[in-house]
N, C-alpha and C positions, 0 to 999 in steps of 0.2 A: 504493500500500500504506500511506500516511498519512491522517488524517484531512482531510487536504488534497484528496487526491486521489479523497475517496470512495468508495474500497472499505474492506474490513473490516478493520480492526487482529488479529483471531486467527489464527490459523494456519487453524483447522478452516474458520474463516468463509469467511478469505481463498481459502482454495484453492477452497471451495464458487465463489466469486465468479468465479475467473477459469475454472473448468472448465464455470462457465455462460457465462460470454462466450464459451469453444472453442465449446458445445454449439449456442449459437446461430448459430454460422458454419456448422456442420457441417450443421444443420439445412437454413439456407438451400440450401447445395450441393446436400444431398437431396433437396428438394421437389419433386412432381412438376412445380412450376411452372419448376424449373431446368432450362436447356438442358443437360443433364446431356455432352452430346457437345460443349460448345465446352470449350474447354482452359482459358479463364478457371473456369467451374465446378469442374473438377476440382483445379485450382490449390489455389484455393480448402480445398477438402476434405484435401489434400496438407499444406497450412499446419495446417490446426486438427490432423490428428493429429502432427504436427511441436511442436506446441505443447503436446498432451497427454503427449507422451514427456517433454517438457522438466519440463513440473511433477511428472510422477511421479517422477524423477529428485531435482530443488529438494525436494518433497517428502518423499523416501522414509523418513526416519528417524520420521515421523507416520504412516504410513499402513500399513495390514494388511498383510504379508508376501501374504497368499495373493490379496486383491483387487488390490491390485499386478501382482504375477503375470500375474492372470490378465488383466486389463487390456491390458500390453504384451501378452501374447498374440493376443490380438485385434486389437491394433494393427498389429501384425507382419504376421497375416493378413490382412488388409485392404489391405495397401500395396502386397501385389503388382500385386493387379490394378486398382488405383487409378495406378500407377506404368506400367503396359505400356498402359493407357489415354491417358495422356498421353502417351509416347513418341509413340505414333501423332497424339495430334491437331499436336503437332508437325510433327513429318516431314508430316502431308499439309496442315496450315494456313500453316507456315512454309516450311521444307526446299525440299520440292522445287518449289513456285512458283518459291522465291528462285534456284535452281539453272537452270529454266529460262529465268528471265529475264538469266542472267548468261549462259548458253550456249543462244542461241536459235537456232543454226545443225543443234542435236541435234533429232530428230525423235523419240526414244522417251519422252520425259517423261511424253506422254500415258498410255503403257502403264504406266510405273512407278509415275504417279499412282493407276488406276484400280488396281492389285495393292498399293497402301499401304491405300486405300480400304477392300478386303475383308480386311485385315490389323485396321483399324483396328476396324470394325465387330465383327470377331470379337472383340477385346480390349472392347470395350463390353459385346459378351453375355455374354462372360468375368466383367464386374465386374457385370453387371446379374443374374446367378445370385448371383452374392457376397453381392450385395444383398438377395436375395428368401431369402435362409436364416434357418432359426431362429437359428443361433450370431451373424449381425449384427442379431438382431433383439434379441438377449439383451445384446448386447456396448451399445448404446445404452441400451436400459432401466438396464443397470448406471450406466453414467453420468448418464442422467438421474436415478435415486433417489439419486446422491449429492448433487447439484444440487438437490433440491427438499428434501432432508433425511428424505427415508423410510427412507433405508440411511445408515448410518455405515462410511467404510474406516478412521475411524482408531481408532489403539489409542491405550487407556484413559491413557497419558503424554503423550498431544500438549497441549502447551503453551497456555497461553492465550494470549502475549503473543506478535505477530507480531517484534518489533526493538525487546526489551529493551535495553539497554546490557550490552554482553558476550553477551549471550544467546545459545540454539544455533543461531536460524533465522540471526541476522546473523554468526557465526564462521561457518555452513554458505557463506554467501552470497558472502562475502568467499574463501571458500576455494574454491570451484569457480570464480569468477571469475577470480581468479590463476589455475588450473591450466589454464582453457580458452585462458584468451591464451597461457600463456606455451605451449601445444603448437602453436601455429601458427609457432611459431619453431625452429630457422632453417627451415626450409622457404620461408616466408613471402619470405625475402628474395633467393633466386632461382627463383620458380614460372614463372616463363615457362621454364624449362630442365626443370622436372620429368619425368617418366615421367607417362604415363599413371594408373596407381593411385596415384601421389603423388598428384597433382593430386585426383584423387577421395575419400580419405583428409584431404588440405587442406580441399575443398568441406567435409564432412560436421563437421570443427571450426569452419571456419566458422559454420556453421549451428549448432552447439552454444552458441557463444559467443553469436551473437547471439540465439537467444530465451530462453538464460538471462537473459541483458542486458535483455531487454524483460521477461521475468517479474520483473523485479526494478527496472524504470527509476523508480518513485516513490522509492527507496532509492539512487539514483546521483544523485551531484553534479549538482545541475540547470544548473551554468553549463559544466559540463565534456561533459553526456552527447548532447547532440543534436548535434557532433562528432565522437564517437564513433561514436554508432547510423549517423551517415549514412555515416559511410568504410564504419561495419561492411558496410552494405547495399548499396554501390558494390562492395566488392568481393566477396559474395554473388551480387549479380546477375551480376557478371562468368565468377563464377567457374559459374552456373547456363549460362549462352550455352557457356561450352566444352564443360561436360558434354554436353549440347544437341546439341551437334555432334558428342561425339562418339559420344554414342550413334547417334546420327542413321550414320553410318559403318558401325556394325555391321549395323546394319537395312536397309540400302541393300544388302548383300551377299547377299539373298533378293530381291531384286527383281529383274524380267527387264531389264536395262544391257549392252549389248554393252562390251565391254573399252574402245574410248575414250570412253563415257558416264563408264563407272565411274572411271576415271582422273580425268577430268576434276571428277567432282565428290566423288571422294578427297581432291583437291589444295584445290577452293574449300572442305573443309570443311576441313583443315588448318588452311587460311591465319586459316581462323573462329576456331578453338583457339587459334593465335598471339597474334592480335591482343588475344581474350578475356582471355588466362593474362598477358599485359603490363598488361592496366588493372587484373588484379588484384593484380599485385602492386604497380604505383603506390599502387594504396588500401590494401595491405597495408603500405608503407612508410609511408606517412602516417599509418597507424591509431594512436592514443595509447592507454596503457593505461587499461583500464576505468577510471572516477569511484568507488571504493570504496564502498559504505555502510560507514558509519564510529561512527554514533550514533543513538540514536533522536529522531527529528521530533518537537517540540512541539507 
């Protein structure tokens, strides 16, 4: 966000800037040339709208009440079935291989495989209708014309100056940054004990903090922040593997498992969640607080 770093010093620019770099990730995901069914691709797509929520958020005191709006609206809708798509390519790319390898003495994997499989694919044509609608055809054009600058969302007060000294984009920036960390606290410092919705409630700060963090990394102390960003993303990941599993638990619970199937791979997904919710809290103790922006870059 310096002129160091190459994108645009304005507010208006800048956000044009980084919701063309989202536009371009999302883009690829979409293409027919993407394996749209491996779990990388949808990843992928998961992230960029994770990162649009972020800037609408960073953003919101520039940007039109109503394209706002209607933006996260679209975003919302879209995640569903971007979100039960992955579930499944989980559960039948990770999950239950790793289950029958650990329990090779069970003979029904095969069946629970192939009934994740027609689970999976139905969640595909689920996001593949999503996909083929006008409201996701409309919801892209939106962001595309902000990006190319045919449509303006901001209103007629957005600032010139991305990180004046005192200015409102760096008092914003500074302020959400304190308020993201400090709600990971105390939670943070016994998550390996948490409840389940705890845990999930923690994940979802996480993630807050960190692509706030990254919308704003040209503005974070540069000897303090790549430190930070990496604990941030150690314990992100950790905290993605427990979700993982336990989603992975519910979804097993439609699957045809005679009772010591099920058991048994209740218990190895458990043990997955344990292990998970302890490294993240290692990296949540370790985590140091955010590198402020503090001034504006020369």
């Amino acid at each position: 966000m310096s002129p160091r770093d190459g994108a645009p010093t304005s507010i208006t620019a800048n956000f044009r800037h980084q919701l063309g770099q989202i536009a371009s990730h999302w883009r690829a995901g979409s293409s027919p040339h993407a394996t749209l069914d491996a779990a990388e691709s949808l990843h992928q797509l998961r992230v960029a709208l994770r990162r649009m929520r972020t800037l609408l958020t960073l953003f919101r005191p520039w940007l039109k009440h109503k394209w706002r709006r209607r933006l996260r609206s679209d975003l919302s809708w879209i995640s569903s079935p971007l979100g039960a798509a992955r579930d499944y390519d989980v559960l039948v790319g990770f999950t239950l291989p790793a289950l029958a390898a650990a329990h090779p003495e069970l003979t029904e994997w095969h069946a629970a495989l192939d009934a994740a499989r027609a689970e999976q694919r139905s969640a595909h044509q689920r996001l593949a209708r999503a996909r083929s609608r006008r409201r996701y055809t409309r919801f892209y054009r939106r962001m595309q014309r902000c990006v190319d600058g045919t449509a303006s969302p901001f209103r007629s007060k957005a600032g010139p100056a991305l990180y004046r000294p005192n200015g409102r984009f760096l008092a914003r920036a500074r302020r959400l940054l304190r308020k993201y960390y400090r709600a990971l606290y105390p939670a943070a410092e016994h998550a390996a004990q948490l409840p389940a919705d705890e845990c999930h409630r923690l994940r979802l700060r996480v993630k807050r903090l960190r692509y706030t963090s990254e919308a704003l990394t040209p503005l974070l102390g540069k000897a303090a922040r790549a430190d930070f960003l990496a604990h941030l993303s150690a314990c992100q990941d950790a905290l993605g593997q427990s979700n993982d599993a336990a989603v992975a638990q519910r979804l097993l619970e439609d699957l045809p498992l005679g009772a010591p199937a099920r058991a048994k791979a209740q218990q190895w997904l458990q043990q997955r969640i344990e292990q998970a919710m302890r490294a993240a809290e290692d990296a949540l103790k370790q985590l140091p607080a955010p590198p402020m922006p503090s001034r504006a870059r020369r």
